[in-house]
C-alpha positions as semicolon CSV with decimal commas, in nm:
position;residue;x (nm);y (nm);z (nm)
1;X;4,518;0,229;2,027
2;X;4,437;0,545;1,872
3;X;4,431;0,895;2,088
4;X;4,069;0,853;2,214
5;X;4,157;0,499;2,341
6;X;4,431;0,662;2,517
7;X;4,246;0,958;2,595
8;X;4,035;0,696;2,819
9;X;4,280;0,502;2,920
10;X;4,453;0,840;3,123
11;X;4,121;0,920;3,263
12;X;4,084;0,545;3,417
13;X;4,436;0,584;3,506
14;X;4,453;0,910;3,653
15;X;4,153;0,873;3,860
16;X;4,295;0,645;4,080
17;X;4,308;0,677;4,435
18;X;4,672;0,676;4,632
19;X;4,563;0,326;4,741
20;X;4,503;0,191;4,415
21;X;4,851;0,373;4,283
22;X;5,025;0,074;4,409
23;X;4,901;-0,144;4,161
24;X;4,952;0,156;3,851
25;X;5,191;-0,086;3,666
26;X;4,987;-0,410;3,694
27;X;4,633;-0,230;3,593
28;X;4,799;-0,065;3,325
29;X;4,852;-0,332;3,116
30;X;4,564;-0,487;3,158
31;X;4,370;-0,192;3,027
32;X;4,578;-0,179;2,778
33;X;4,509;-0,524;2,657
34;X;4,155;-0,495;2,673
35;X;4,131;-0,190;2,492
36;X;4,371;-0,319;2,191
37;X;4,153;-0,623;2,207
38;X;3,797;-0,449;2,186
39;X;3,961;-0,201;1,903
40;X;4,083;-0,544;1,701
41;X;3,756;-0,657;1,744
42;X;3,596;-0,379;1,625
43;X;3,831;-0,330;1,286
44;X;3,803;-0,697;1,196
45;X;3,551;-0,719;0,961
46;X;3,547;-1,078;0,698
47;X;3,469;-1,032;0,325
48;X;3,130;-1,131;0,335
49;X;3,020;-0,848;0,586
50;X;3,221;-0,613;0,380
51;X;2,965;-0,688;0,098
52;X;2,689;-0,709;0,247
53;X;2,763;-0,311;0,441
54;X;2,845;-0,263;0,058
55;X;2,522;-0,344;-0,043
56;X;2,349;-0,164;0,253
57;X;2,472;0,151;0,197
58;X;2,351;0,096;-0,216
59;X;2,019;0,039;-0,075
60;X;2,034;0,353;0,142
61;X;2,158;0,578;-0,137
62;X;1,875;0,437;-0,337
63;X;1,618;0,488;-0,083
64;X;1,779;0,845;0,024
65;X;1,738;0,900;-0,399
66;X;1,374;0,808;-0,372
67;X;1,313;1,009;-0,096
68;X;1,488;1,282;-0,252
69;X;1,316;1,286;-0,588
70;X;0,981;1,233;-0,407
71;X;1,031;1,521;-0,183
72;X;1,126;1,731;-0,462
73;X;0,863;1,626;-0,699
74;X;0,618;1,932;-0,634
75;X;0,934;2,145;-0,730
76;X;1,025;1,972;-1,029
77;X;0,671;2,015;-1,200
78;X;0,711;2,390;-1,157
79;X;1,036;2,391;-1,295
80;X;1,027;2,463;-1,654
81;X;1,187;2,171;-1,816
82;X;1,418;2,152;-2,112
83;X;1,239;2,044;-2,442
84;X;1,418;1,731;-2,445
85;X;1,341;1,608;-2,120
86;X;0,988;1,697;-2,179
87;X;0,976;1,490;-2,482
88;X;1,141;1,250;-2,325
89;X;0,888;1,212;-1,981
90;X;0,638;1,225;-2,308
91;X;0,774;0,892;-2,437
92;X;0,771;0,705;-2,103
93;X;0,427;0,789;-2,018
94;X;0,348;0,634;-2,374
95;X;0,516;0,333;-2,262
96;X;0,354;0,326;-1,961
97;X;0,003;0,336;-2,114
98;X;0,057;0,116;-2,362
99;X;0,246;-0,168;-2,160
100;X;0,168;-0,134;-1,830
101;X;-0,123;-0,416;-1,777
102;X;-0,283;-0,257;-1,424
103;X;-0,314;0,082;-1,515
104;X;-0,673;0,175;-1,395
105;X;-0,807;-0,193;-1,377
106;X;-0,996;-0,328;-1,104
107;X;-0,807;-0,663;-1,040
108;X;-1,146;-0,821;-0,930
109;X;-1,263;-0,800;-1,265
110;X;-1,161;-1,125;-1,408
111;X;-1,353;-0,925;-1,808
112;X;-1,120;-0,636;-1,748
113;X;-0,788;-0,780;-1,653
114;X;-0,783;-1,048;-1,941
115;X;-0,907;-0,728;-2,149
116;X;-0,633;-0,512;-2,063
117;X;-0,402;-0,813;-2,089
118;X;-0,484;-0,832;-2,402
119;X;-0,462;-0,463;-2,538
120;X;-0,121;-0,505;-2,407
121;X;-0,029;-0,826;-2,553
122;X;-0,153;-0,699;-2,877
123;X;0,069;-0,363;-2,861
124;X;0,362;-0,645;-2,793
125;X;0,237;-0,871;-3,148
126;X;0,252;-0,491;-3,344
127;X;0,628;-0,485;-3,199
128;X;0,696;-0,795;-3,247
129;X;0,505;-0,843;-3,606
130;X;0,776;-0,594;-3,743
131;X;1,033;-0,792;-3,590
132;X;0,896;-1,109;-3,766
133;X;0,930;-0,890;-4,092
134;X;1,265;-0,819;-4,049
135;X;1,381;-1,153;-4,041
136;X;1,188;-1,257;-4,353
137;X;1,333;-1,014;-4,560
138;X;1,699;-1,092;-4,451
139;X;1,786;-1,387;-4,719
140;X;1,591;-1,163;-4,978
141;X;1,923;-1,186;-5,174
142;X;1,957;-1,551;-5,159
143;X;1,837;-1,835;-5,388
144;X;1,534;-1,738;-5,558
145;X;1,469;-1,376;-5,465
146;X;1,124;-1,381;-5,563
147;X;1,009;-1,647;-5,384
148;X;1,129;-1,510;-5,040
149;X;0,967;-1,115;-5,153
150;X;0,635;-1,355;-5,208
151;X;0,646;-1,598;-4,893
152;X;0,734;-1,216;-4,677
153;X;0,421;-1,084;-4,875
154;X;0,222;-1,365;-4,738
155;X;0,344;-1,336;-4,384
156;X;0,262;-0,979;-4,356
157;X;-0,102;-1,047;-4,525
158;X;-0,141;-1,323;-4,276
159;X;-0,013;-1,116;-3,978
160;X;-0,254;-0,796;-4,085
161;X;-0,530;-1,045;-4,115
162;X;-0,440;-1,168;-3,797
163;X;-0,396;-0,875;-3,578
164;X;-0,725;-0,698;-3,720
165;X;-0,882;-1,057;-3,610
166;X;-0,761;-0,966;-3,247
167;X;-0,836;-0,619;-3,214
168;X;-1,215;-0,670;-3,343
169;X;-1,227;-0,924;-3,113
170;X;-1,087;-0,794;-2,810
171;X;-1,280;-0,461;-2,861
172;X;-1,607;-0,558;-2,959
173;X;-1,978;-0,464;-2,778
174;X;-2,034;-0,630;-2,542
175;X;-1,687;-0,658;-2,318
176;X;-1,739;-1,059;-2,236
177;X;-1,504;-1,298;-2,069
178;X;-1,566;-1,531;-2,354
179;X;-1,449;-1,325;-2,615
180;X;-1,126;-1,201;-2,382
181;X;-1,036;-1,572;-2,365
182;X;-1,081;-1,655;-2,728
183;X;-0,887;-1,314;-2,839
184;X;-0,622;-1,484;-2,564
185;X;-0,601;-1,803;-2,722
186;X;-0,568;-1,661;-3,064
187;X;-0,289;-1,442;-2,949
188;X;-0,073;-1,728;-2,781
189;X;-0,090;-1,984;-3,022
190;X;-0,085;-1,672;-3,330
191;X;0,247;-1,580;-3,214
192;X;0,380;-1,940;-3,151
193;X;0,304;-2,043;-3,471
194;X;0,447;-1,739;-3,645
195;X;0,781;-1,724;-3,451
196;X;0,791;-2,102;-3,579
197;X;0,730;-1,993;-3,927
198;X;0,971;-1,692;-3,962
199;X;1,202;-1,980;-3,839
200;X;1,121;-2,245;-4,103
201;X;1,119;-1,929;-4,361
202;X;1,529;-1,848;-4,225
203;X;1,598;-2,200;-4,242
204;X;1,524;-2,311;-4,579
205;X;1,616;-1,954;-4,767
206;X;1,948;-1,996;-4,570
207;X;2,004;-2,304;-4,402
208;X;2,346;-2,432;-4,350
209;X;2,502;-2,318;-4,642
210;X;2,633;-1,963;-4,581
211;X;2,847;-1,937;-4,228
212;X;2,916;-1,623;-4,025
213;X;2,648;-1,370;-3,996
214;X;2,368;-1,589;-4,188
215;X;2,441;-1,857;-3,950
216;X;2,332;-1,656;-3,688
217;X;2,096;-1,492;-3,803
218;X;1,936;-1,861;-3,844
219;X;2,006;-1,887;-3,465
220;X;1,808;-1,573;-3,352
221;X;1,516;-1,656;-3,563
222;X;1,524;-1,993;-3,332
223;X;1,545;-1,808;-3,049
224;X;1,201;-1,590;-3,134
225;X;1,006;-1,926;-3,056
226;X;1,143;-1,860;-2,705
227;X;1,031;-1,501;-2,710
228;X;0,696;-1,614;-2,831
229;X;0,663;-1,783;-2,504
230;X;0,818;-1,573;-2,288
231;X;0,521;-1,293;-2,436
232;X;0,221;-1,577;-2,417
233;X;0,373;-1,647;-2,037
234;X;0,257;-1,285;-1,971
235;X;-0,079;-1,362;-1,954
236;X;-0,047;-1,536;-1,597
237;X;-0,227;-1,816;-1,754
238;X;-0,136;-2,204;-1,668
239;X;-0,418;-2,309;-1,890
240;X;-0,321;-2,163;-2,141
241;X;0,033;-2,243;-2,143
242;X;-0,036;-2,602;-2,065
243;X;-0,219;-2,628;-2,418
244;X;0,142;-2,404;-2,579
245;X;0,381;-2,637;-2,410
246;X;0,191;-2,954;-2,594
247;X;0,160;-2,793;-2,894
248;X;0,497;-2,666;-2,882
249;X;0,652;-2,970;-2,807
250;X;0,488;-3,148;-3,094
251;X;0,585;-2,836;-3,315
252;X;0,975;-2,824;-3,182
253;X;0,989;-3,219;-3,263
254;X;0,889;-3,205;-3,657
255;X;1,117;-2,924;-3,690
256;X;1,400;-3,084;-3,534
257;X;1,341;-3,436;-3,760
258;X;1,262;-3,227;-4,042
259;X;1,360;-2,933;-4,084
260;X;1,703;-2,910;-3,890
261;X;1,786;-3,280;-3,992
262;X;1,588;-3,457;-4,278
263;X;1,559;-3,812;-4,075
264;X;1,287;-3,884;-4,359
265;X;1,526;-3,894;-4,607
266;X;1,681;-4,168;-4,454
267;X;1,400;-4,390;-4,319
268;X;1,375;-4,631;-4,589
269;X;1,654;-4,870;-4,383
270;X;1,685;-4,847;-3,995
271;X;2,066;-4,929;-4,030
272;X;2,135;-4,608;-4,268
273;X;1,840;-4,432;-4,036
274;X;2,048;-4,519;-3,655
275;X;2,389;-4,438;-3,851
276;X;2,244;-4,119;-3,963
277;X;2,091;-3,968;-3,612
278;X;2,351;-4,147;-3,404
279;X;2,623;-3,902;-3,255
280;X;2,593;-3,536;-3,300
281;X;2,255;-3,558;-3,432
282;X;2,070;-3,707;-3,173
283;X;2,210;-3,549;-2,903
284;X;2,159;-3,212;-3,061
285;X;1,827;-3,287;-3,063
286;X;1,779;-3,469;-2,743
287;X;1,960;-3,145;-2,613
288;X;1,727;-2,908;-2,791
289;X;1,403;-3,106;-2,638
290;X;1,583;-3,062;-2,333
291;X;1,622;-2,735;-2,258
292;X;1,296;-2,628;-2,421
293;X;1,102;-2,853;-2,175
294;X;1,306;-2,719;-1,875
295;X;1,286;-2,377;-1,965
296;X;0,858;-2,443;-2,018
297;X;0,858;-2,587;-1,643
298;X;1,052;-2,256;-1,589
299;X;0,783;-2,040;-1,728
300;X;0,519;-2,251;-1,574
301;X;0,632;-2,213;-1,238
302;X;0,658;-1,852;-1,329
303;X;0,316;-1,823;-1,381
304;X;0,189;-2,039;-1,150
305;X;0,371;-1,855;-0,894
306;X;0,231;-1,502;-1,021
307;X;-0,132;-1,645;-0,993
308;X;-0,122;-1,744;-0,638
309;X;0,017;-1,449;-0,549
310;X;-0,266;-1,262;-0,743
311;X;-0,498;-1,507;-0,612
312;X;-0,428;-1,377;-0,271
313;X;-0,438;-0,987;-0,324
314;X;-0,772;-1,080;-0,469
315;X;-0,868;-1,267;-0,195
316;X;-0,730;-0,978;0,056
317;X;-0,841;-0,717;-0,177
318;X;-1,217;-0,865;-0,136
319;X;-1,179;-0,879;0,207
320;X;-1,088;-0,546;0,223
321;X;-1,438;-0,381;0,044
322;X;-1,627;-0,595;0,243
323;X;-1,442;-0,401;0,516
324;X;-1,483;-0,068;0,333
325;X;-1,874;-0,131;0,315
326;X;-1,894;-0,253;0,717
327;X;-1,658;0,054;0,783
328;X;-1,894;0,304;0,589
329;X;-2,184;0,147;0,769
330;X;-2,081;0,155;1,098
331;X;-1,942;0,453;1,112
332;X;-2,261;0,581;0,958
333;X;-2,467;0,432;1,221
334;X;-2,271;0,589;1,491
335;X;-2,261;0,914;1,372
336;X;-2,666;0,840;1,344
337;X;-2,669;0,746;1,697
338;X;-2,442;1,060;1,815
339;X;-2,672;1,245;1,646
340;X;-3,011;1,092;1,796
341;X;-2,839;1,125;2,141
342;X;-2,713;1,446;2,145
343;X;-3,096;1,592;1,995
344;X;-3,320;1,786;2,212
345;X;-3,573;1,805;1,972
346;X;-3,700;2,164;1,976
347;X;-3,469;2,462;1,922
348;X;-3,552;2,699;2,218
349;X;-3,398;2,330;2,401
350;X;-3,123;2,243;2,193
351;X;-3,042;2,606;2,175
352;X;-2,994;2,615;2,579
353;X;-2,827;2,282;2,504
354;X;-2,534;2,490;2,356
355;X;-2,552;2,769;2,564
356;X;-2,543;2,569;2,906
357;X;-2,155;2,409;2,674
358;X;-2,006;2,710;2,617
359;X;-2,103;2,802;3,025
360;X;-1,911;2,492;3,096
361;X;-1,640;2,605;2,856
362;X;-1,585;2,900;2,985
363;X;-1,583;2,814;3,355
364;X;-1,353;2,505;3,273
365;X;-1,070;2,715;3,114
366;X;-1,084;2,986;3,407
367;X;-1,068;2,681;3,608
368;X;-0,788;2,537;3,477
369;X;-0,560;2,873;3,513
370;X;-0,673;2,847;3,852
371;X;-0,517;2,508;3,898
372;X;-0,206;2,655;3,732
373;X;-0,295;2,448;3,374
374;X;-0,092;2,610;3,089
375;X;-0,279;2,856;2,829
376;X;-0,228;2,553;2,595
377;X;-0,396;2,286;2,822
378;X;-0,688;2,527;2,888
379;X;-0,735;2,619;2,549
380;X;-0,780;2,217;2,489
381;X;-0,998;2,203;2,788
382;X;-1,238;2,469;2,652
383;X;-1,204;2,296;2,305
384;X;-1,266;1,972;2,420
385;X;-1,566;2,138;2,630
386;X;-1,761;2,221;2,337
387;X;-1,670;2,001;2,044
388;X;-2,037;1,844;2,037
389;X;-2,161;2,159;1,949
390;X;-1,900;2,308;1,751
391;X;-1,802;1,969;1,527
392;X;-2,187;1,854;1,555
393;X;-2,261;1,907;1,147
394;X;-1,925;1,736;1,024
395;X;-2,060;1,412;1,110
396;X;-2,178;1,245;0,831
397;X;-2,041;1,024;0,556
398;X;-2,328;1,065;0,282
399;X;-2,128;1,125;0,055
400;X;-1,968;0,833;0,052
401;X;-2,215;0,567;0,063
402;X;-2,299;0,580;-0,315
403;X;-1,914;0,561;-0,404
404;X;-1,785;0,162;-0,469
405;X;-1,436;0,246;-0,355
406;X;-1,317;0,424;-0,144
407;X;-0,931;0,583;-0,239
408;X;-0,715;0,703;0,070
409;X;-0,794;1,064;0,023
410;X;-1,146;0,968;0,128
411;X;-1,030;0,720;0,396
412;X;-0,826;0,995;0,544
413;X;-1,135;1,215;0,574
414;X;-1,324;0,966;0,703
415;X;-1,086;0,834;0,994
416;X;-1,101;1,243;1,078
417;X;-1,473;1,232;1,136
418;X;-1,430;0,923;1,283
419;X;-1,154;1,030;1,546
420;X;-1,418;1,377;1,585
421;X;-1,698;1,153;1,658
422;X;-1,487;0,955;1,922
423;X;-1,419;1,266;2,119
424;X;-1,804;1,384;2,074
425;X;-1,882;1,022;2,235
426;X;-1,670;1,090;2,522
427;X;-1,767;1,481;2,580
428;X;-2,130;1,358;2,547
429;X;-2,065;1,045;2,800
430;X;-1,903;1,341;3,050
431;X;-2,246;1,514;3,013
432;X;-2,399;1,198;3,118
433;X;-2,212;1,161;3,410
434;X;-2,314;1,471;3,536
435;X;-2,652;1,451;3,477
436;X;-2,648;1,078;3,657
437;X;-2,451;1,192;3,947
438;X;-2,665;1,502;4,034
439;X;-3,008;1,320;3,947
440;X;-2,874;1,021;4,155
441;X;-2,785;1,287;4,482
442;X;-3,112;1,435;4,477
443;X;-3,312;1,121;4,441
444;X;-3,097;0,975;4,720
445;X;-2,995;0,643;4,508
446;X;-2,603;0,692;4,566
447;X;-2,386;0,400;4,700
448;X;-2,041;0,296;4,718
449;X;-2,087;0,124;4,359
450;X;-2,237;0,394;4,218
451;X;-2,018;0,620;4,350
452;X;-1,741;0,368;4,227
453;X;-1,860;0,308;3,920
454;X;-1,860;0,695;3,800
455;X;-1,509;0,744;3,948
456;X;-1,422;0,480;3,667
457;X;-1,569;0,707;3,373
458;X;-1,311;0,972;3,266
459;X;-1,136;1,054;3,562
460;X;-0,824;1,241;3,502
461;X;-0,787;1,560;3,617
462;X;-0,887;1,741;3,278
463;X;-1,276;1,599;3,291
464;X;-1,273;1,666;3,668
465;X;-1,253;1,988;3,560
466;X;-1,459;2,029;3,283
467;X;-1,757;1,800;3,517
468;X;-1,692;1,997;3,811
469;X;-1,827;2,309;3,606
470;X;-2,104;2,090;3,439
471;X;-2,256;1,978;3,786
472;X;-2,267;2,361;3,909
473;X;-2,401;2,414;3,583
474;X;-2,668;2,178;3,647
475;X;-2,721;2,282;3,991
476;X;-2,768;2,642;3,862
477;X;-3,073;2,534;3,619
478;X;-3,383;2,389;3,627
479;X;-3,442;2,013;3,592
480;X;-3,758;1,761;3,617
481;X;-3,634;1,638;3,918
482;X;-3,504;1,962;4,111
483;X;-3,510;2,343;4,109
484;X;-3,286;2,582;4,021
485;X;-3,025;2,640;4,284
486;X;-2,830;2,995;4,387
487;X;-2,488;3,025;4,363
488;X;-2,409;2,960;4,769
489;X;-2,634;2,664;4,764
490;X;-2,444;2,488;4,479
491;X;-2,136;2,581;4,603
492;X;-2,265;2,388;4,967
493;X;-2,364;2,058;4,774
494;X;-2,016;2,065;4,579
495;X;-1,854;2,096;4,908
496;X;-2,017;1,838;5,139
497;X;-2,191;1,593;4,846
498;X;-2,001;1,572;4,567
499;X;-1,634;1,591;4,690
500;X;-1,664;1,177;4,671
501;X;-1,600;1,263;4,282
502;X;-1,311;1,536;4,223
503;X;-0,949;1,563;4,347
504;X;-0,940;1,786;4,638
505;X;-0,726;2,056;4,511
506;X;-0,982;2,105;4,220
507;X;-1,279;2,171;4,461
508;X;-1,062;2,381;4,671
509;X;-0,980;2,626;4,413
510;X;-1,336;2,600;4,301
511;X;-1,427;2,734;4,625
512;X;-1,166;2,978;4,683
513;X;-1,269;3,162;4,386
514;X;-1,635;3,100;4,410
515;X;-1,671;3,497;4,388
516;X;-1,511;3,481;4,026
517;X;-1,700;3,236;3,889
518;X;-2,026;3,338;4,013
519;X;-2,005;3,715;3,869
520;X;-1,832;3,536;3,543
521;X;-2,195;3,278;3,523
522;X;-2,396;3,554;3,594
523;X;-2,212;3,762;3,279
524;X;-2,244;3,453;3,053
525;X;-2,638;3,421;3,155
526;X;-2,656;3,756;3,030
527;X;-2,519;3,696;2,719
């Protein structure tokens, strides 16, 4: 056990009453053996949980890295950088231009993707054309010198040709889908065919003859018909590699009979032909077949995997600006009908509109100190009292209607109107209430529903408050239905008609300090 184990296992022990002394010895050891057991329990840990806290805690430092370089981004831009880093954030933002195949595209657009696909996969052929290059001239010193300076003339002529081919078609006027999937075609099977003929080019200029470093050499330039795939695979396209893994297939065949291994040499007698391919042969090629047809099924699944899974972001991404257009609408229309509903149409009206708020206001955070409500809570009260007045011209989302996407900086500005024009609703739906309540008193239409029914509308103590101040408000001025009121007269009806609606401490100190809020009305009516 170590010492706060012990530490415990003295306050257990020593906490014991003179009846339970008795037993010291006995209880003793078993504490003891439950603490040494809970302590082996917690040390035991197998290999496989040791790697996988080993693991964890890379992740963390990883994450805690992120977090760390993100948090300290801001400071990093004004730091001045050394001319070597700068050059060197220089080179991976040219990178990231050139290869990076959703920077600014609009994955909806079927023309733009395969178009920016395809600027990409052509940067890729420019690498890789110099690659080609490089592996025709190696065996330049072989055989017949000449001939392997002409044959690399020809493949470069044939690869300019080719790549100016591409690049007119890709960027020609007008940006089709037609001429994205031709310029895709052209690509896949361009660099097939060429990684197949830098390959026959290695093999007969070196061939078998020369071991080591030729050998091998022969070997890579086999294995740039695999990268020729692996670069056509990046198009996401199982059409397209469906037509490379036939044609491939059929390629890969006549160079394995005759280029690897000249079976036509011997097919004048099928005895001399089976004696030849039988053995190494055969299974060298059967092997080679092989693995390129798993490693197409490979790629295929690849692909096939990548499109569902861009299949569904499409499919949620479309979903989503459908959203973004019934979002914009209906928040539009609300704002429309906040705005209808809180009009008074002419301005000596809407003008008393806002003066008869800030009344309220003001008696509701006078009220709440009353009632003991912190300087915080009252300041909210007061806010809260006035808001349709005060936030009344934020709400409107013009400016957004015209705009096909919307980015989060405009979604956040949006969900603030939208969480403004919630509160208006409410404040304007108290106002309501007060109005219904006073109109429904004086018209004598109250009942126990009615009665019930308002209780259910806002009724913590905070819009007690604020309705409390409304209804004397009301009471105070002049309606179609009723005259103006004095101040004892209001105070009466508050008392004996409206108590039905308000927690009794909140009329009470309404009352008590009716003095103070009638001289503090009669100052705001002056104003």
């Amino acid at each position: 056990m170590d010492d706060r184990q012990k530490t415990l296992d003295e306050f257990f022990r020593n906490n014991k009453n003179s009846k339970n002394k008795k037993s010291k010895s006995r209880n003793s050891k078993e504490i003891d053996d439950y603490f040494n057991n809970v302590s082996s329990k917690k040390s035991k840990k197998s290999f496989s949980d040791k790697i996988v806290e080993f693991f964890r805690m890379i992740s963390f430092k990883n994450k805690f890295d992120e977090s760390k370089v993100s948090s300290n981004k801001k400071r990093t831009e004004i730091m001045k950088s050394s001319a070597t880093a700068r050059r060197w954030h220089e080179i991976k933002d040219f990178f990231t231009k050139r290869f990076s195949f959703e920077a600014g595209v609009d994955i909806l657009d079927d023309t733009s993707v395969l178009y920016r696909k395809n600027l990409v996969i052509r940067n890729i052929i420019i690498i890789t054309n110099i690659v080609f290059l490089l592996f025709t001239l190696i065996g330049s010193e072989g055989l017949d010198r000449n001939v392997n300076l002409i044959v690399t003339f020809i493949i470069g002529l044939i690869m300019f040709i080719t790549a100016r081919s591409i690049r007119k078609i890709v960027r020609e006027k007008p940006t089709t889908l037609q001429k994205q999937q031709m310029a895709e075609y052209v690509s896949g099977i361009y660099i097939l065919m060429m990684a197949i003929a830098v390959y026959i080019k290695l093999r007969l200029t070196l061939g078998d003859s020369l071991e080591g470093g030729f050998f091998s050499i022969t070997q890579a330039g086999y294995s740039l018909i695999y990268f020729a795939l692996v670069v056509i695979a990046l198009y996401q396209d199982p059409k397209l590699l469906n037509v490379v893994f036939k044609v491939s297939i059929v390629a890969m065949t006549i160079i394995h009979v005759v280029i690897m291994y000249p079976i036509y040499e011997h097919a004048g007698d099928f005895v001399e032909l089976w004696n030849y391919i039988k053995g190494p042969i055969l299974t060298d090629i059967f092997l080679r077949t092989l693995i390129l047809a798993v490693f197409m099924i490979g790629l295929y699944s690849t692909v096939k995997i990548s499109e569902d899974i861009n299949k569904k972001r499409k499919q949620e991404l479309v979903k989503r600006r459908a959203m973004e257009k019934d979002f914009k609408a209906v928040v539009s229309d609300v704002f429309d009908v906040i705005s209808v509903y809180k009009q008074r149409g002419e301005d000596l009206v809407e003008k008393e509109f806002a003066n008869s708020a800030k009344r309220v206001a003001k008696l509701a955070g006078e009220l709440g100190s009353y009632l003991g409500y912190s300087s915080k809570l009252c300041q909210e009260i007061y806010e809260f009292s006035t808001i349709h007045i005060d936030k009344r011209d934020i709400l409107n989302v013009d400016e957004y209607n015209n705009k096909e996407r919307l980015n989060e900086s405009d979604y956040k500005v949006i969900r603030e109107k939208t969480i403004i024009g919630s509160v208006i609703i409410k404040r304007l739906q108290l106002d309501k209430k007060g109005e219904d309540i006073v109109r429904a008193h004086f018209e004598k239409t109250v009942s126990k529903d009615f009665i019930k029914e308002m209780n259910s509308i806002q009724n913590n103590r905070e819009s007690q408050v604020i309705l409390l101040c409304h209804i004397y408000d009301i009471l105070r001025q002049e309606r179609n239905y009723k005259r103006k009121l004095n101040h004892k007269r209001a105070i009466d009806l508050i008392r004996l008609e409206f108590n039905d609606y308000f927690d009794p401490q909140i009329i009470d100190r309404f009352i008590k300090y009716e003095d103070d809020f009638e001289s503090a009305y009669y100052e705001l009516l002056e104003e």
